[in-house]
C-alpha positions in Angstrom: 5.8 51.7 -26.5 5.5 48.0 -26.4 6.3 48.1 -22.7 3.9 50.1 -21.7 1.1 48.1 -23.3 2.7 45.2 -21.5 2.0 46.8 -18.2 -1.6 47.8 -19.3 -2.3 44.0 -20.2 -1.6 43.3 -16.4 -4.2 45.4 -14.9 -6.6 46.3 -17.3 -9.8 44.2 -17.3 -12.0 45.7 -19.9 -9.7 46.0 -22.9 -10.6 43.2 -25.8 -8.4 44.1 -29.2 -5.4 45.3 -29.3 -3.9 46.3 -32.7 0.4 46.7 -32.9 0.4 45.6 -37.1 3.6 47.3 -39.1 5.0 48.6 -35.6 9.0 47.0 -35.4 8.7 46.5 -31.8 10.9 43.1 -32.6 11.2 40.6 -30.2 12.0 42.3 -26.8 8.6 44.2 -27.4 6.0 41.0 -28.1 8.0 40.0 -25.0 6.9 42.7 -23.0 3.2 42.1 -24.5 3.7 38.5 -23.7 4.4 38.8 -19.8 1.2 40.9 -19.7 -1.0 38.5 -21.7 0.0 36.2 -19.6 -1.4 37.9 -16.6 -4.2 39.4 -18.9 -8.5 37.8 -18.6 -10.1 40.0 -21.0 -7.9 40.6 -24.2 -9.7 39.0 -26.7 -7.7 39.7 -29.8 -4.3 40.5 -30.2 -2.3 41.8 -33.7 1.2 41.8 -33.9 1.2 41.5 -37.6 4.8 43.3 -39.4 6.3 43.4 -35.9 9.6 42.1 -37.1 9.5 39.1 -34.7 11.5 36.4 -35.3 11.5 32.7 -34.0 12.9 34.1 -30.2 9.7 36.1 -29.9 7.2 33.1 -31.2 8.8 31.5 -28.5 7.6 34.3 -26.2 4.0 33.6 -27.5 4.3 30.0 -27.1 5.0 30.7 -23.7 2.0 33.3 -22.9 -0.6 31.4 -24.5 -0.2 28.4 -22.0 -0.8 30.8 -19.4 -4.1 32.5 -20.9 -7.5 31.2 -21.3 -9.1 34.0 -23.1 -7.3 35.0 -26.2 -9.7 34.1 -29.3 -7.9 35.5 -32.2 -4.0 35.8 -32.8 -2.7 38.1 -35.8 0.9 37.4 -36.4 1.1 37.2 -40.5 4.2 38.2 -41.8 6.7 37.9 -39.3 10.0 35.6 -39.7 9.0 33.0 -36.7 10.0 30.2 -39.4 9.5 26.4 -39.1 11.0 26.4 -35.5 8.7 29.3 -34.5 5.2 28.1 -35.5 6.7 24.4 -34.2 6.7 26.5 -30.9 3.4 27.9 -31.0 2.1 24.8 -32.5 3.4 23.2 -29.3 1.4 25.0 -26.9 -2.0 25.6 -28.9 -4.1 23.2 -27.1 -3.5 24.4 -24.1 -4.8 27.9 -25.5 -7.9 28.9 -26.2 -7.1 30.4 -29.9 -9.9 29.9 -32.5 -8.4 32.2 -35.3 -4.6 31.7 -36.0 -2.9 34.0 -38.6 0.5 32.7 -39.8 0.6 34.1 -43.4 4.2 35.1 -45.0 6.4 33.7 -42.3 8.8 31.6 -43.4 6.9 28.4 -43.1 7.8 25.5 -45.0 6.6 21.6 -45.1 8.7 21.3 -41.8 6.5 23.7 -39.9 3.7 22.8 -41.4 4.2 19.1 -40.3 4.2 20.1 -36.6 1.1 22.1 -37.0 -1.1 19.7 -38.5 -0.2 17.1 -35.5 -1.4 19.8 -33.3 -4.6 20.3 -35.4 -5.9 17.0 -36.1 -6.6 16.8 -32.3 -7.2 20.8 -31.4 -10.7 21.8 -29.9 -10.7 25.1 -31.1 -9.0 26.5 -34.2 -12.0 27.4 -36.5 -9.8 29.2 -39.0 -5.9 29.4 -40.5 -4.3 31.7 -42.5 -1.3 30.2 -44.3 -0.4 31.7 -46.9 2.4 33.3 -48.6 4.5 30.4 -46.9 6.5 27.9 -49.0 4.4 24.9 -47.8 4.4 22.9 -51.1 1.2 20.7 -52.2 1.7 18.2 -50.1 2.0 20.6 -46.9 -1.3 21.8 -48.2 -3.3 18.6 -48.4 -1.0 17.7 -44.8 -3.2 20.7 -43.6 -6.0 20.5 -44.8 -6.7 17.2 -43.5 -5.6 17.9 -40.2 -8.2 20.5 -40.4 -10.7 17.9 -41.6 -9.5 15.4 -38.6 -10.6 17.8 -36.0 -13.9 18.3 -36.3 -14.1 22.0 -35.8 -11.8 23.8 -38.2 -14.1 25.5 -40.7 -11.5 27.5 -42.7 -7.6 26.7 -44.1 -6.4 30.0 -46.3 -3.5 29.2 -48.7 -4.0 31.4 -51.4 -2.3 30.6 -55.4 -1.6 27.3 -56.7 -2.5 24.8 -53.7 -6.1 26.1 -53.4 -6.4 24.6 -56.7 -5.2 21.5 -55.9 -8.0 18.7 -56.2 -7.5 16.9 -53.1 -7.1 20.4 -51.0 -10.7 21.5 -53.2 -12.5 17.8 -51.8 -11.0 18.8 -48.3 -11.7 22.3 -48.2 -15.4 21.7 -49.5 -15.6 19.7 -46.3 -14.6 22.3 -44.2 -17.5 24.7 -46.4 -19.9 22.2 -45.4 -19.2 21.8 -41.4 -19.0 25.2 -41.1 -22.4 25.6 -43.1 -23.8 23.3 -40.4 -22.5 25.2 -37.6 -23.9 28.4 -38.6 -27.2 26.2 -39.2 -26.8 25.0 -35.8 -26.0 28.4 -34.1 -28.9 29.9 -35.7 -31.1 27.7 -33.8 -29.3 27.0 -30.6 -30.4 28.3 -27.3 -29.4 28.8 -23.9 -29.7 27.0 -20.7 -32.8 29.8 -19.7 -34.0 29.1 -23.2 -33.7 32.4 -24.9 -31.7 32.3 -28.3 -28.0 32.8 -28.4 -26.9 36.1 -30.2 -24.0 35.4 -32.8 -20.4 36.8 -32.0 -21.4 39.4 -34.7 -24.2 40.6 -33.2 -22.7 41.1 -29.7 -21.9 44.7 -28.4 -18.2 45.2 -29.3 -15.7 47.4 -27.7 -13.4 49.5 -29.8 -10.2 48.3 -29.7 -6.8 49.9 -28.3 -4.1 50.8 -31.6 -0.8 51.5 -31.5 0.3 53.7 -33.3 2.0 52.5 -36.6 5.2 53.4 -37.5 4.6 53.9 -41.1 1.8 56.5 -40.2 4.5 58.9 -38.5 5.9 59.3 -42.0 2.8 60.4 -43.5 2.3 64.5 -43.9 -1.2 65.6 -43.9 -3.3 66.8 -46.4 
């Protein structure tokens, strides 16, 4: 179980994904998971998404991504963390090093989404956020989006329905299309200190990453 993986996480120094999605390992299991990020160099990617967290356990998170350096891409969409939960996490992201945040279906509203964008208008990292399927309102949109725009390195705000049609969130986002147009211009091109050429993320050799079992695949018969 969720345990188990929290003791691998404190030894292991290879593993970079590890997929949990639609496993109810609630909040006693991302805090197992937690204590081993935290101890954790090489984990890369972690997805906890339909883990029936709640705001307790995105205060576990908070917690264990002060204490990691090497997490890139966090997966938590559709668990209840609320506005106090991502106000948690928000709390603690610049002291992380996580470029992809996925917050989508949890309970956020304009509240939560205030706290966020104060984080993001001065965060380093986050290239992209997921949001939606959260009641954030227009003006938590365009709050967003321009915190996104603030930073200088966001490329990507997800909202889905009625607020990406919103003409002020369209002028912002098209911004964000643009930088991150120039940044994959600028990677193309870029080279290291030696003077060889940088390889993309893509296009690095990539490790298959650990799954847990989900729960909704136990109930499945075979064919």
């Amino acid at each position: 179980g969720a345990s188990c993986l929290g003791e691998l996480l404190k030894v292991n120094n290879s593993l970079k994904e590890l997929e949990m999605s639609d496993n109810q390992i609630g909040d006693e299991g991302v805090l197992s998971v937690c204590e081993g990020l935290q101890c954790n160099k090489t984990l890369t990617k972690l997805d906890i998404r339909s883990c029936g967290i709640s705001v307790k356990g995105a205060t576990y998170i908070s917690q264990a991504l002060m204490g990691n350096q090497t997490l890139l891409e966090l997966w938590m969409g559709d668990n209840k963390i609320g506005d106090d939960g991502i106000s948690a996490i928000a709390a603690t992201l610049n002291s992380s090093s996580v470029r992809i945040l996925d917050v989508r279906l949890c309970d956020i509203t304009i509240l939560g989404v205030k706290c966020l964008s104060t984080t993001l208008s001065t965060n380093q990292n986050i290239r992209e956020l997921w949001l939606y399927g959260n009641d954030i309102k227009v003006d938590g949109a365009r709050l967003i989006t321009q915190a996104a725009v603030d930073n200088g390195k966001c490329e990507r705000v997800f909202f889905g329905g009625e607020y990406e049609n919103d003409d002020v969130v369209k002028k912002l986002r098209n911004i964000l299309a643009d930088r991150e147009r120039q940044n994959a211009s600028n990677k193309g091109s870029s080279k290291d200190d030696d003077g060889t050429k940088q390889k993309p993320l893509e296009e690095l050799p990539q490790q298959q990453p650990v799954q847990m079992a989900s729960q909704n695949d136990n109930t499945r018969s075979d064919t």
